[in-house]
Each structure stands twice: as C-alpha cells, then as structure tokens.
Backbone bond lengths (Angstrom), bond angles and torsions (degrees), N, CA, C in turn:
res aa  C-N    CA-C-N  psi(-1)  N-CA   C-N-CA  omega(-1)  CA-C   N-CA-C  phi
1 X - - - 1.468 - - 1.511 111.44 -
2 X 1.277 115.22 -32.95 1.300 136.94 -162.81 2.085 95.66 -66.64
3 X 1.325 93.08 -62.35 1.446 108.40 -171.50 1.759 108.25 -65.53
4 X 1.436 122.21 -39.55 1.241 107.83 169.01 1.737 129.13 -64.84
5 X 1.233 96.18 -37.71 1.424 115.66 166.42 2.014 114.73 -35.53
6 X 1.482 92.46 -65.58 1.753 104.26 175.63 1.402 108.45 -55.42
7 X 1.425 109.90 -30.63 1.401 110.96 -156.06 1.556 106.87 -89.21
8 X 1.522 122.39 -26.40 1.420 121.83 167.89 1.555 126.91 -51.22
9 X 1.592 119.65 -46.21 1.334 122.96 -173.78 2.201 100.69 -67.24
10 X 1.449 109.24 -32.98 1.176 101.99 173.85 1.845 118.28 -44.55
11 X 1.258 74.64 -57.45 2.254 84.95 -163.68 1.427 100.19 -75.69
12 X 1.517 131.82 -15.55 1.486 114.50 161.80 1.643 123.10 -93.53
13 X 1.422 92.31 34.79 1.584 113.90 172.83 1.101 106.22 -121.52
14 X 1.849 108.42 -67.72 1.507 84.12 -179.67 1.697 145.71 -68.67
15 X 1.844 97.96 -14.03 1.298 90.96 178.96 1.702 118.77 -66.61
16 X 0.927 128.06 -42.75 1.563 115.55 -176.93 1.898 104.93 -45.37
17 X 1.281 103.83 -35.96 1.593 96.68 -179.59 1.458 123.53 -79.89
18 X 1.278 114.39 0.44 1.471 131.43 168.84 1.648 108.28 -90.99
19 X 1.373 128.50 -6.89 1.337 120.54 -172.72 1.944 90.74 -108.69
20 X 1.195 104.28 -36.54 1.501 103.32 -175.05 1.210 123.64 -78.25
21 X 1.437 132.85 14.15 1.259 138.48 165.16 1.236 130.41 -66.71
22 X 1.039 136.20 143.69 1.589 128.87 -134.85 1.800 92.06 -112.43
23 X 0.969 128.69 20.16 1.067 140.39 -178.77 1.293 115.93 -107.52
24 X 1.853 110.56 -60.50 1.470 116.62 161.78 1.301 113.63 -57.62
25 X 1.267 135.81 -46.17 1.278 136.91 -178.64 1.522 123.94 -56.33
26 X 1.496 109.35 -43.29 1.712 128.69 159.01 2.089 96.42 -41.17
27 X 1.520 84.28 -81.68 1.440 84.89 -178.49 1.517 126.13 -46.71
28 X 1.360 128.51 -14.05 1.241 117.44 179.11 1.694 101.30 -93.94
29 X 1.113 109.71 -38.88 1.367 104.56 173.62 1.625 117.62 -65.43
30 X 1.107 135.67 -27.43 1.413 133.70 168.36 1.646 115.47 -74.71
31 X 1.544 120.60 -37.20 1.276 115.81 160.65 1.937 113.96 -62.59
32 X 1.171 122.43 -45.70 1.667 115.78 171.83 1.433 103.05 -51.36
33 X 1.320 115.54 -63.82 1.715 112.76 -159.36 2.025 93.31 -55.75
34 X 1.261 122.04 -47.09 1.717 117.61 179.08 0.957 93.81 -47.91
35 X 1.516 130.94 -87.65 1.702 110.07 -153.52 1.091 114.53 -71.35
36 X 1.699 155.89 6.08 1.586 157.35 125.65 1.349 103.44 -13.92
37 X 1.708 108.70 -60.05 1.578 122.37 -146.93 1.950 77.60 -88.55
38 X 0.926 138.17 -48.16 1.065 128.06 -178.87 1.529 136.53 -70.60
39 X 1.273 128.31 -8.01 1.463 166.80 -160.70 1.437 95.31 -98.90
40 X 1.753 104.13 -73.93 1.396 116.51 -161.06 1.519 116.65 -48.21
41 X 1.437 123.52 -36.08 1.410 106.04 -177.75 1.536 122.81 -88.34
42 X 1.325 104.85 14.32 1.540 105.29 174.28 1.972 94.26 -118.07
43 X 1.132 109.18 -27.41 1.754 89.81 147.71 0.939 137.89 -26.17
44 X 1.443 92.71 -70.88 1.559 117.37 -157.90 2.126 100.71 -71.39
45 X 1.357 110.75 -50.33 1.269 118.25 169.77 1.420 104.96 -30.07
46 X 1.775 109.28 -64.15 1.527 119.13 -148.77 1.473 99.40 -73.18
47 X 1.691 131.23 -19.60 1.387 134.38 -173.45 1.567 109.58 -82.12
48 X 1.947 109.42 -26.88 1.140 100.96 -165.02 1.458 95.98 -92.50
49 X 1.253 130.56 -9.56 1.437 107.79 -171.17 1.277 90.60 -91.87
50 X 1.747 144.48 14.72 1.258 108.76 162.43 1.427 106.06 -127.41
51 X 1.178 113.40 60.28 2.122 149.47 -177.99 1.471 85.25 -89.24
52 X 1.363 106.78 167.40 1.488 118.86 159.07 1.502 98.97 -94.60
53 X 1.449 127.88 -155.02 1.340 116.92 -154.36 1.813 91.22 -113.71
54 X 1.554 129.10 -5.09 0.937 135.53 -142.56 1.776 103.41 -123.30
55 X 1.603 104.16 -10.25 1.465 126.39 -159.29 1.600 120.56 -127.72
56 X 1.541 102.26 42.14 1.671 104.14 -159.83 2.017 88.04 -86.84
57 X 1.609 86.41 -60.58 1.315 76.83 -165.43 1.713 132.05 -126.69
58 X 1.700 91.71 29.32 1.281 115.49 -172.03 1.783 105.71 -98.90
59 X 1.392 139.75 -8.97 1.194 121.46 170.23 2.105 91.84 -121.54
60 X 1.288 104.87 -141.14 1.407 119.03 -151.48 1.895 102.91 -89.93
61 X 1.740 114.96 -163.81 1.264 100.58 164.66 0.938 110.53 -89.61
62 X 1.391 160.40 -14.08 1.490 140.67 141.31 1.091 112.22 -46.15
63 X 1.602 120.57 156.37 1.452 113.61 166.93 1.220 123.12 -101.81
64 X 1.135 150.58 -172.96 1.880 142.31 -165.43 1.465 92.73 -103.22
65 X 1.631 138.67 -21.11 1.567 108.36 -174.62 1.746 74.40 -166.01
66 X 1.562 96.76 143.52 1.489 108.62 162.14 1.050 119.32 -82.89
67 X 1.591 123.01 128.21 1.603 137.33 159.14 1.008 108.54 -137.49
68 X 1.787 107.97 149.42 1.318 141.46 -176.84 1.603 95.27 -118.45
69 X 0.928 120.57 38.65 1.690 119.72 171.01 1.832 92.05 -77.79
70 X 1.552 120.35 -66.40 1.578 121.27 172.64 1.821 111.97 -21.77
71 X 0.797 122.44 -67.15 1.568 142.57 -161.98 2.049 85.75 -58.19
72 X 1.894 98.62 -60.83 1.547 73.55 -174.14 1.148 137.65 -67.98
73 X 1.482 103.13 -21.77 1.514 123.05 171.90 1.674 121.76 -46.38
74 X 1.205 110.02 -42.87 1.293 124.61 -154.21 1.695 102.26 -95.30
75 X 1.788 106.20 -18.20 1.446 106.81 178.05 1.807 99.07 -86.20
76 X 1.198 117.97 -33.59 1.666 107.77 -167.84 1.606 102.14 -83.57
77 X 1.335 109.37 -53.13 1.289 114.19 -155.76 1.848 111.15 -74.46
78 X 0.822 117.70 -35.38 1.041 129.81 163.48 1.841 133.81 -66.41
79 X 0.988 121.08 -13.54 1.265 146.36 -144.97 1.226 124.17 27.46
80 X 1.258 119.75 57.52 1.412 124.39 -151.24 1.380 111.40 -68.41
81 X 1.264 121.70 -29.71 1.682 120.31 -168.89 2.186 106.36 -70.02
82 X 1.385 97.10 -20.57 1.436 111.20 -165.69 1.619 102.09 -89.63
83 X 1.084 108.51 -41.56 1.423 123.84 163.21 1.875 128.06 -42.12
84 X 1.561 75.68 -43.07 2.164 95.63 -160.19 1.670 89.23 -92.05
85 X 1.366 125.00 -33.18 1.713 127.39 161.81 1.142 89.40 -59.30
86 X 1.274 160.00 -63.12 1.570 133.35 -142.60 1.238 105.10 -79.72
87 X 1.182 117.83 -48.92 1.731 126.75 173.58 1.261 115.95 -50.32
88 X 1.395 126.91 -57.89 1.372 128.27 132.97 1.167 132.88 19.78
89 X 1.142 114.71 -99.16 1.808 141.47 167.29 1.446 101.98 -50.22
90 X 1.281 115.68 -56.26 1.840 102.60 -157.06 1.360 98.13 -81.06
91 X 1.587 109.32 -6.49 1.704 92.09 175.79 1.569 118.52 -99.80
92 X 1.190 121.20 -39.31 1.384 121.18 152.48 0.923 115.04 -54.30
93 X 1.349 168.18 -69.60 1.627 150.23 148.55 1.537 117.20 7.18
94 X 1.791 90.07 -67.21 1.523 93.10 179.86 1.630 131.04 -64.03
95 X 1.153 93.05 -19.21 2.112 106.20 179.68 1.364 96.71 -78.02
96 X 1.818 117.86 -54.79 1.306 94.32 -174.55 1.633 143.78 -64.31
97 X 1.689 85.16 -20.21 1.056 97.92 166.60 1.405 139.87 -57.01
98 X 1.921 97.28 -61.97 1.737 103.06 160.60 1.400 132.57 -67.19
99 X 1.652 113.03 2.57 1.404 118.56 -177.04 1.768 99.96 -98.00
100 X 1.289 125.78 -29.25 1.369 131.23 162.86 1.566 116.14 -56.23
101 X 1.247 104.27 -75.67 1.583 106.27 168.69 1.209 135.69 -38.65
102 X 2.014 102.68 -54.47 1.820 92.33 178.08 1.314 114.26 -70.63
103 X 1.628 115.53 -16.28 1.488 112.96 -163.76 1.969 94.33 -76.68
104 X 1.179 118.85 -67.47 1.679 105.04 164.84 1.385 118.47 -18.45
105 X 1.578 119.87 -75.50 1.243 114.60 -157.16 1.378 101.68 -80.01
106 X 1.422 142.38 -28.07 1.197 119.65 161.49 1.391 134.41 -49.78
107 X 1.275 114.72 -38.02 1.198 110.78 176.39 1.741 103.94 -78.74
108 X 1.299 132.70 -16.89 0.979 108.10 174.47 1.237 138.37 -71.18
109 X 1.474 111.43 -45.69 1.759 140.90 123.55 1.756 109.23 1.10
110 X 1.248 103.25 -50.08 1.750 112.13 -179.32 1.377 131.70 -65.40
111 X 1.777 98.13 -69.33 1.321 129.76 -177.98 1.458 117.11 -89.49
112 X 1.364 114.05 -53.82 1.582 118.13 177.30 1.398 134.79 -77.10
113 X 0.922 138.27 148.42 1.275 152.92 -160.69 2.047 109.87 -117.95
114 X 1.394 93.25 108.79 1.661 93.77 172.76 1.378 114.21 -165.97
115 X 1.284 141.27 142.87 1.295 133.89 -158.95 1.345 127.02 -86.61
116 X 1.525 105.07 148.86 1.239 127.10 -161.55 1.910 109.04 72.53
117 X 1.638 99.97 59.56 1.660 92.77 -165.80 1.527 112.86 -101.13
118 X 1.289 103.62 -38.77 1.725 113.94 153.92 1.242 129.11 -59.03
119 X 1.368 120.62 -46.99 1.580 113.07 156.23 1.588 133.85 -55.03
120 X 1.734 104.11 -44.36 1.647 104.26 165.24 1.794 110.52 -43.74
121 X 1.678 99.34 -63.09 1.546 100.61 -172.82 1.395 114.26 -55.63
122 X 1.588 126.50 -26.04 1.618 117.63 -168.91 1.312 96.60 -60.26
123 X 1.360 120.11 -52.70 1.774 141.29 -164.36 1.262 117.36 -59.45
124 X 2.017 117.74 -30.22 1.391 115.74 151.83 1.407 127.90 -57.80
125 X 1.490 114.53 -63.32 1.333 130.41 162.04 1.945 117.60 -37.91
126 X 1.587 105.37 -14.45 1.647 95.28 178.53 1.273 96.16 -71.11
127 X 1.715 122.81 -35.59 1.456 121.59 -164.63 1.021 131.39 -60.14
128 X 1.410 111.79 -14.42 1.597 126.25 -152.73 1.644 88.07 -92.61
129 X 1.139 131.22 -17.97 1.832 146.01 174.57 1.534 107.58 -67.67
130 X 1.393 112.38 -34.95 1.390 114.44 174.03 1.664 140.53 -82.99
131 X 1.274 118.24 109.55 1.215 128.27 -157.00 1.539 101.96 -71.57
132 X 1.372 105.46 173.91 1.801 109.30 -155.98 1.709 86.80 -81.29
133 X 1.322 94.72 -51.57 1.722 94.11 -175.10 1.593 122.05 -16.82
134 X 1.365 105.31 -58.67 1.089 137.35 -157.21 1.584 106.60 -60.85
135 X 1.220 107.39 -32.21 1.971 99.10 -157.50 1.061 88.06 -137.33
136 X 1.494 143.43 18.69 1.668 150.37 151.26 1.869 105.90 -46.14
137 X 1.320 102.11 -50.62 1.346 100.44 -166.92 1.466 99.18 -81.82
138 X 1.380 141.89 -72.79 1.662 113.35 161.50 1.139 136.54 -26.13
139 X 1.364 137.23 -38.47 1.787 142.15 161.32 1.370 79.14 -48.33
140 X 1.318 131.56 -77.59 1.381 119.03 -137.01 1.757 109.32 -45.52
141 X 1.461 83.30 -49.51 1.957 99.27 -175.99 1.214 99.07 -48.39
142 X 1.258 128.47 -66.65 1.364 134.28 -158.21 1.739 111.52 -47.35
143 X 1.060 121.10 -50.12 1.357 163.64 -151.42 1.512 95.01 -65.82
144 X 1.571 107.78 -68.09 1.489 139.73 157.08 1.554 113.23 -25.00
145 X 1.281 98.58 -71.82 1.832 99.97 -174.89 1.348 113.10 -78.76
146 X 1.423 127.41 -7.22 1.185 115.87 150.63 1.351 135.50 -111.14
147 X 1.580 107.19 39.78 1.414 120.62 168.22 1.704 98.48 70.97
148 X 0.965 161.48 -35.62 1.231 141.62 -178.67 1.572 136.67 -71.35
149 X 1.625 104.25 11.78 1.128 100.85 173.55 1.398 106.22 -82.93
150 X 1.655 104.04 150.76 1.571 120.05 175.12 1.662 93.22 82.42
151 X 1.226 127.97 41.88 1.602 125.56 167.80 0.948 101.11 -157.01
152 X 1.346 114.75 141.15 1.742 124.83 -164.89 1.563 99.38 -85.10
153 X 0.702 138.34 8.98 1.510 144.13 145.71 1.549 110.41 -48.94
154 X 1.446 106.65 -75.59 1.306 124.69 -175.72 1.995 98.62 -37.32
155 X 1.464 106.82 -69.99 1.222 128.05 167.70 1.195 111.55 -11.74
156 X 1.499 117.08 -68.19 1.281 136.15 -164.67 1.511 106.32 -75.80
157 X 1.270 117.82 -48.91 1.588 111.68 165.82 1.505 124.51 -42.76
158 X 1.528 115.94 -48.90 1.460 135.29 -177.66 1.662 94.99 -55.14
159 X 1.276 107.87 -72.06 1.595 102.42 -171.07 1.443 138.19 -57.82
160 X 1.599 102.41 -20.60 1.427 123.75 136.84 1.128 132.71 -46.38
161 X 1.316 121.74 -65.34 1.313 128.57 -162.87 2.174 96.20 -72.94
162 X 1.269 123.74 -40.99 1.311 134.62 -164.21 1.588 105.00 -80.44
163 X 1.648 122.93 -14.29 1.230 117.78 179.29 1.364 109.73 -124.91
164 X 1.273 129.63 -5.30 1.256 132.98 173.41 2.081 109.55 -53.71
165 X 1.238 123.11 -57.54 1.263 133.59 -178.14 1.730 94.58 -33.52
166 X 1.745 110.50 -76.15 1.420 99.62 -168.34 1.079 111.65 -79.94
167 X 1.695 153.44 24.06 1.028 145.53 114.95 1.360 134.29 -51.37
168 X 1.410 118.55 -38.83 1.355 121.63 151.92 1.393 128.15 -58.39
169 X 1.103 117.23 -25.19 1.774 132.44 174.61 1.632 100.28 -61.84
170 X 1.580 101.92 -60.81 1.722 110.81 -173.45 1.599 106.41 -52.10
171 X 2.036 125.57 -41.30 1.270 100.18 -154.80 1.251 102.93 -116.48
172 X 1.712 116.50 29.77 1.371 125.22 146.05 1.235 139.44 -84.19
173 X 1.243 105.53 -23.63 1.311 131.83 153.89 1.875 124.16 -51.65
174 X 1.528 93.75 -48.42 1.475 104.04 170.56 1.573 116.40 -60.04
175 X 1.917 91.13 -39.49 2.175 78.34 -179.51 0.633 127.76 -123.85
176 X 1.458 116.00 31.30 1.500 125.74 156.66 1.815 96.43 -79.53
177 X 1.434 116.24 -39.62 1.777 94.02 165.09 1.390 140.13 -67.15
178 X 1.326 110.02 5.24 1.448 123.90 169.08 1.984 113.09 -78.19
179 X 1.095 108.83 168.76 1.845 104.73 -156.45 1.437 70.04 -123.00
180 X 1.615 103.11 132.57 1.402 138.29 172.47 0.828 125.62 -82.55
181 X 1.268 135.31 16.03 1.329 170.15 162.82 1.860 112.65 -71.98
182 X 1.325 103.16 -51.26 1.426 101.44 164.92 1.323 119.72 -58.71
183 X 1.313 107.75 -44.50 1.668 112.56 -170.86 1.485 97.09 -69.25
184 X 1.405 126.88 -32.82 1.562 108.90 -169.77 1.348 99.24 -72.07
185 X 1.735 123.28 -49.26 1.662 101.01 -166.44 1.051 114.46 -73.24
186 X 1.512 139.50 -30.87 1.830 126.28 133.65 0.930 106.57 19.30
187 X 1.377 92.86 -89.19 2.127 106.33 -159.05 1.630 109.93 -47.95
188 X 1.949 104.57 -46.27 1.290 113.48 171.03 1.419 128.98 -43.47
189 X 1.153 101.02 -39.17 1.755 107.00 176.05 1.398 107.88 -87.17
190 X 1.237 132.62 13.65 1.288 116.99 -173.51 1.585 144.47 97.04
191 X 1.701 98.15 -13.12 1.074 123.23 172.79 1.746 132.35 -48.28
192 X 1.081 122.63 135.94 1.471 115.16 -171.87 1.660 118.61 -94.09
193 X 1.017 122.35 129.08 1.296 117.43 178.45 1.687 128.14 -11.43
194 X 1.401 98.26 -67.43 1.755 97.40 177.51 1.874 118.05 -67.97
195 X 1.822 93.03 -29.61 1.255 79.17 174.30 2.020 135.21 -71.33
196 X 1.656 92.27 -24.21 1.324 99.00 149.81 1.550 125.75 -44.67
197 X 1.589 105.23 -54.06 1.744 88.70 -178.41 1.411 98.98 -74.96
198 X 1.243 139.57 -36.00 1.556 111.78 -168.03 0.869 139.18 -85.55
199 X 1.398 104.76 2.86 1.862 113.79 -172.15 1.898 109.95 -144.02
200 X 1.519 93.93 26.19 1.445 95.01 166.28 1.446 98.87 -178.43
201 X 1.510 152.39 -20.06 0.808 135.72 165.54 1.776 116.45 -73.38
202 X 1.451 122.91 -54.20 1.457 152.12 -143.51 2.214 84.30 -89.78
203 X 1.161 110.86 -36.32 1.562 98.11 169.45 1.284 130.24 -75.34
204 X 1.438 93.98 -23.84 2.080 107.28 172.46 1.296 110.08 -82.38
205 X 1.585 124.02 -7.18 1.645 117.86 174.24 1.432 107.78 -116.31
206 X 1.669 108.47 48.24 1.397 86.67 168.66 1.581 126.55 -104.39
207 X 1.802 100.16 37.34 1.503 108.86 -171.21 1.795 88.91 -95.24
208 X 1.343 114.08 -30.92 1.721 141.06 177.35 1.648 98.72 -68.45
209 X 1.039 132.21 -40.65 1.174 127.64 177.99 1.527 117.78 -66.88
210 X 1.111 107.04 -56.37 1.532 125.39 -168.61 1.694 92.09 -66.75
211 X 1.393 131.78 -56.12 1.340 118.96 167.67 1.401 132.99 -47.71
212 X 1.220 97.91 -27.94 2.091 101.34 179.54 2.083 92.19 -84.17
213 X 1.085 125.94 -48.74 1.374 102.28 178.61 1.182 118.00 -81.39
214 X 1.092 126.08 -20.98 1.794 125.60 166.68 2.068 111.61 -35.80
215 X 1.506 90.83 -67.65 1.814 120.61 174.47 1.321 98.45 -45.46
216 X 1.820 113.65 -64.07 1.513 96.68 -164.64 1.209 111.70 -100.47
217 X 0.886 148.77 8.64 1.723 153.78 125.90 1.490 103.54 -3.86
218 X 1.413 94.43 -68.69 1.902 121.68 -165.44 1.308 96.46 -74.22
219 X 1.441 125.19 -60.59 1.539 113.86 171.14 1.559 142.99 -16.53
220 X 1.527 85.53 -72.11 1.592 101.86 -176.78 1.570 96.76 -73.85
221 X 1.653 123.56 -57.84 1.663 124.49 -170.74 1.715 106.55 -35.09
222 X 1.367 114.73 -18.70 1.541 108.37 -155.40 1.727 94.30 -132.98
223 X 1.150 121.93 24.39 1.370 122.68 -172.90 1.748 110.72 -88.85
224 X 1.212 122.14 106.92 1.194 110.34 161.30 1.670 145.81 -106.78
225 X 1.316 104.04 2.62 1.509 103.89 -159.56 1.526 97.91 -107.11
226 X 1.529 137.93 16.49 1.206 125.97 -161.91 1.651 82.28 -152.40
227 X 1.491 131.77 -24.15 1.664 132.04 149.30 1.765 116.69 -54.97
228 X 1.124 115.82 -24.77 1.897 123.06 -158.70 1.341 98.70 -102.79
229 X 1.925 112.88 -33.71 1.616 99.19 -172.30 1.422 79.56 -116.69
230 X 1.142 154.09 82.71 1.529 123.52 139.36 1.513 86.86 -162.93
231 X 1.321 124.07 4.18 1.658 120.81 159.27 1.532 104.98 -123.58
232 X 1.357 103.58 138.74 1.729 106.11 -165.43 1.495 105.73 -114.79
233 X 1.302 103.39 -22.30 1.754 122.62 -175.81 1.342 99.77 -68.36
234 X 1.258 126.69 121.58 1.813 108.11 158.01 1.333 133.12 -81.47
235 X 1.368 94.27 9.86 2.405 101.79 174.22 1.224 89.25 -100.36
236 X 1.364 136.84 -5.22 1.498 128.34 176.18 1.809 114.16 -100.05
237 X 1.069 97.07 -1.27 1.626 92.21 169.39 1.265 119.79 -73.80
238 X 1.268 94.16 145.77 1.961 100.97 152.48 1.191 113.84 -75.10
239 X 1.398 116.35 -162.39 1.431 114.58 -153.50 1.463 103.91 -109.20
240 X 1.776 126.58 -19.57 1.359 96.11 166.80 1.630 117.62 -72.67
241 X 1.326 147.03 -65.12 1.124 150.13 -150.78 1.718 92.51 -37.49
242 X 1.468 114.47 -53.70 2.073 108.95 175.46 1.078 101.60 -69.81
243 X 1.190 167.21 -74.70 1.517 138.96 -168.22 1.621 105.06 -38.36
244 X 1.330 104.01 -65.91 2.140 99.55 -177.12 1.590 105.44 -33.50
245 X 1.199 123.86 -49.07 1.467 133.34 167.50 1.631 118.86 -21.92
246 X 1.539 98.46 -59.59 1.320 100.74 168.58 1.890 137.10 -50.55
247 X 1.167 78.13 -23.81 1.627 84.35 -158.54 2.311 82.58 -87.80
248 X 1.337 93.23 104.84 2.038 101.10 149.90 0.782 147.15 -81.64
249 X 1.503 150.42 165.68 1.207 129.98 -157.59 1.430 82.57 -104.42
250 X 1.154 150.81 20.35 1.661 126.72 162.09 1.394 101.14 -131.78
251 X 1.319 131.79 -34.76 1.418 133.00 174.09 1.783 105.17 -148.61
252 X 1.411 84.96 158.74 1.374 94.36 -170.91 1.762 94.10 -137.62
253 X 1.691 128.40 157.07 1.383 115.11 -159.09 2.371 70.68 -129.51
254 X 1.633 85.67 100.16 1.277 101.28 -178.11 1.598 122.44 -53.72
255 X 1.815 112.26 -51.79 1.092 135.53 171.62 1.349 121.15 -44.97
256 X 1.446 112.82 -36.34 1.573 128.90 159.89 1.387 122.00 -45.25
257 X 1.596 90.02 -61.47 1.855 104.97 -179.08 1.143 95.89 -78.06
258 X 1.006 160.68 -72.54 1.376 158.45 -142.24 1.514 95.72 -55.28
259 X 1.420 129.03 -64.11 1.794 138.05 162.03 1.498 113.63 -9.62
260 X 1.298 87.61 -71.04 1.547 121.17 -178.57 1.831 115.52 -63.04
261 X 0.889 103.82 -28.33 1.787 93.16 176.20 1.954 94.01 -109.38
262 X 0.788 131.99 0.91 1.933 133.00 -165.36 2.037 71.65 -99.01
263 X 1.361 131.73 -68.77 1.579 140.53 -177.66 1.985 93.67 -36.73
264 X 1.258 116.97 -53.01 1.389 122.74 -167.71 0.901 123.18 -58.69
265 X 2.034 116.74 -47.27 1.121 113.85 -179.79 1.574 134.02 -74.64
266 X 1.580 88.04 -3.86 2.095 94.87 -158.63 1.700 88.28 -71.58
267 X 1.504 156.52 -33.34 0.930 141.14 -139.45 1.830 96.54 -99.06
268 X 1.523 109.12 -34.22 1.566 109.04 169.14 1.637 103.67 -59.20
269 X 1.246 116.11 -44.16 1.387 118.00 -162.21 2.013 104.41 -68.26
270 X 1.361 126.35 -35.93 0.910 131.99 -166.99 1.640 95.02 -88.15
271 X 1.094 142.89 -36.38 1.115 130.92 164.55 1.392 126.14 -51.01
272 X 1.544 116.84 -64.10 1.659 134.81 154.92 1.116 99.40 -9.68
273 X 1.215 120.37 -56.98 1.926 127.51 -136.73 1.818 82.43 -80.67
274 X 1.397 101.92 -59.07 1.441 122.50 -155.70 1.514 110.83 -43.66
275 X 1.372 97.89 -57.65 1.428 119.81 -175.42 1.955 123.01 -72.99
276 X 1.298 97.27 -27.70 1.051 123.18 -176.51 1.712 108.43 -70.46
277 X 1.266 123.23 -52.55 1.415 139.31 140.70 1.973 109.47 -9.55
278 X 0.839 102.28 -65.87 1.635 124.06 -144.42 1.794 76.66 -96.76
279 X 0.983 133.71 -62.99 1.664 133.34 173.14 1.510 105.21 -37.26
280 X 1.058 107.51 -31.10 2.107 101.72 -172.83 1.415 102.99 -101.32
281 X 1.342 106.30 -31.13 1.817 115.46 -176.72 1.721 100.62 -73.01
282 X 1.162 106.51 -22.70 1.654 108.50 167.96 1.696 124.04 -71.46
283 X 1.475 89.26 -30.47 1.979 95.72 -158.80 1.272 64.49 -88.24
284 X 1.300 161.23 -79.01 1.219 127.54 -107.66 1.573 106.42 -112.16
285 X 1.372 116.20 -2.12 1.245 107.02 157.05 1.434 129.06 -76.58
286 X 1.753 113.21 -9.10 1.220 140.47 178.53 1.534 104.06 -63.36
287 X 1.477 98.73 -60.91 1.734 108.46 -173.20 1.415 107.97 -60.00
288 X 1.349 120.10 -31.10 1.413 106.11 -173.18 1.327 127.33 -99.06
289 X 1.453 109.19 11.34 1.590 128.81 158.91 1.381 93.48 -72.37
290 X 1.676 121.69 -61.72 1.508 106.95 -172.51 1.219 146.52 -69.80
C-alpha cells in the first residue's frame, strides 16, 4: 500500500509532461493537417453536388442554398439505375470469379506439389509487370475472333483473366502461413484433397479472402480503360466510361458529375466498411488461437 501510495503523485506528474512534448504535438499536428488534405476532396465533391447548377465555383466552400436538383438529374437523364446494374453484375461476377480461382490456385502454388510449379508461378507473376495499356489492343483482337467483343462476358473474362495473377500472389501468401500439420493429419484420417481445401484450409484464410475482394471490388468498380474500348454499346456500360462522358471539351455540367460519382462511391464505401469488419474479426481471432 505503502509503495503504491508514493508511486501515485509520480505518474500524476509525469503524465501532463508526456502530452506536452513537442514531438507528440508536431506529430499530432501533421497527422490532422493529413487527414484535412485528405477529407477535403470528398468535401468539396460532396458540397458541390449539392450547388445549384449556376454555383459551382462562383461563391465560397459552402454553398448559398441546398439542392438535390444534381442527384435528380443524374438519376433520369443519365440512366443511372441501368448503368449502376451493369457495374453491378460485371463486378460481382468478376470477384467471384477471381476469389474462386486465386483461392484454388493459391493454395495450390502453396501446399501442393506438381511439376514445373515455380516456373508456371514465375510466368504468372511476369504479368503482374504488364500495364493495361499494353495488352488492350490484343484483348481486343482476341475478344474479336471469338465473338465476345461488345458483351460483358467478354468484359468479365478480361478482368478476370488480368487480376487473377495478383490475387493469387495475395492468397498464397495467406497459406503458406497456415501449419502443415493440419493437412498431414487430413490425409491421416482419410481426407481427400479438395476436401482439405474446403473444409479446413479455405476457412482459416478468410483474413486472405476478405483482402482479394476488398482490392477487386475497388478494381473492377473503378475500372476504365478496358470498359470504354471493349464495350461499344452505350446501354452496356458500366458506370465509369458515362460519368467520363460528362466531362466536354468546352463545358462540363459539374454538379451532375459531382451527383453522379458522390451516388458511385457509397457502394465501394459500404463494402470497405463491410469487409473490413470481418478482415479484423479474422486477425484477431487468429491471434487468439495462438
């Protein structure tokens, strides 16, 4: 009792001198001013789409009167609901797709043994070096001679086939940290290969899971240069190539776009959140097995 007693007047001394250090204080002020500078342009977005159409950039960053005239604009005129279904579909398609695949071939890449397995994987990983630019105009060809260009099929294959590599990178990584030890008494009990991955490997990586659809969620939702040339139809777009639409080379009706991408982001944002949840509820159910 004696010793806690002495020991209280200490720590209600030193803490005030632990907050006043000009170091923490630097640092707190350089973390506020980061997220300010980082905040501000989805402010400024979220203020201008509710401008009148006449008030983007002629008064202050508040605007002088709230309207949602933008928001309605951008749902009729635009066809936005037909739009946000296309984006929709080709992106859920596409996650499940690359979340099936890399999760197989990663773990196969990991755990299994079959020849020529380091060379296959070096030759995936060359791809991940190659920029979209680059192999747009072959997809296209390719695409072409087998009838699927201009069908979100085609689409959906491309964004598959172009993100699978660094998805497989991410969920090899995950099981090569798993202890191989399970998989042997598996085998010991009788267990069959796939059923190993599906009912005891593929549940311990779902911190690996939630990261490959987190990435390609955002990927494909925000993909434009392989949506603009490899769909020619404009009721078949997703939704960036019609926002790019907006923007003219002499005027552009800002309040519109601004509507229209603030509508875009809430479904990345609700995923993030979603997934992001279940990503920490993973690590830390991890740690407390160990």
């Amino acid at each position: 009792m004696t010793a806690d007693t002495s020991l209280a007047p200490r720590l209600a001394v030193s803490a005030p001198r632990r907050l006043l250090r000009p170091g923490r204080v630097l640092g707190y002020l350089f973390l506020i001013a980061l997220t300010a500078a980082m905040v501000f342009p989805l402010l400024w977005l979220v203020l201008t789409s509710l401008r009148p159409a006449d008030d983007v950039f002629g008064a202050g960053l508040l605007p002088r009167e709230i309207s949602f005239d933008a928001y309605v604009r951008a749902w009729t005129q635009l066809d936005y609901p037909g739009h946000f279904l296309n984006s929709l579909g080709i992106t859920l398609l596409t996650v499940l797709g690359v979340v099936a695949l890399a999760a197989l071939g990663g773990y196969s890449f990991a755990k299994l043994e079959f020849p020529f397995k380091e060379p296959i994987y070096v030759v995936l990983l060359v791809t991940l070096m190659l920029p979209a630019t680059a192999i747009v105009v072959p997809l296209f060809l390719e695409l072409r001679s087998l009838e699927l260009l201009n069908t979100r099929q085609g689409l959906i294959l491309v964004y598959i086939g172009t993100s699978l590599p660094f998805a497989m990178f991410l969920m090899r990584a995950f099981f090569e940290t798993l202890p191989d030890e399970l998989i042997q008494a598996a085998r010991v009990d009788g267990c069959g290969e796939f059923a190993i991955f599906w009912r005891i490997m593929l549940p311990l990586a779902r911190p690996g899971i939630a990261t490959v659809v987190i990435f390609q969620f955002m990927h494909t939702w925000n993909e434009f240069l392989f949506a603009q040339t490899l769909l020619q139809t404009p009721s078949r777009h997703p939704l960036q190539p019609v926002l790019y639409s907006l923007v003219g080379e002499y005027s552009t009706d800002w309040t519109i776009l601004a509507a229209s991408l603030v509508m875009t982001i809430v479904p990345i944002v609700v995923v993030y959140v979603r997934m992001q949840r279940q990503f920490v509820a993973g690590l830390t159910l991890g740690a407390v097995k160990d």
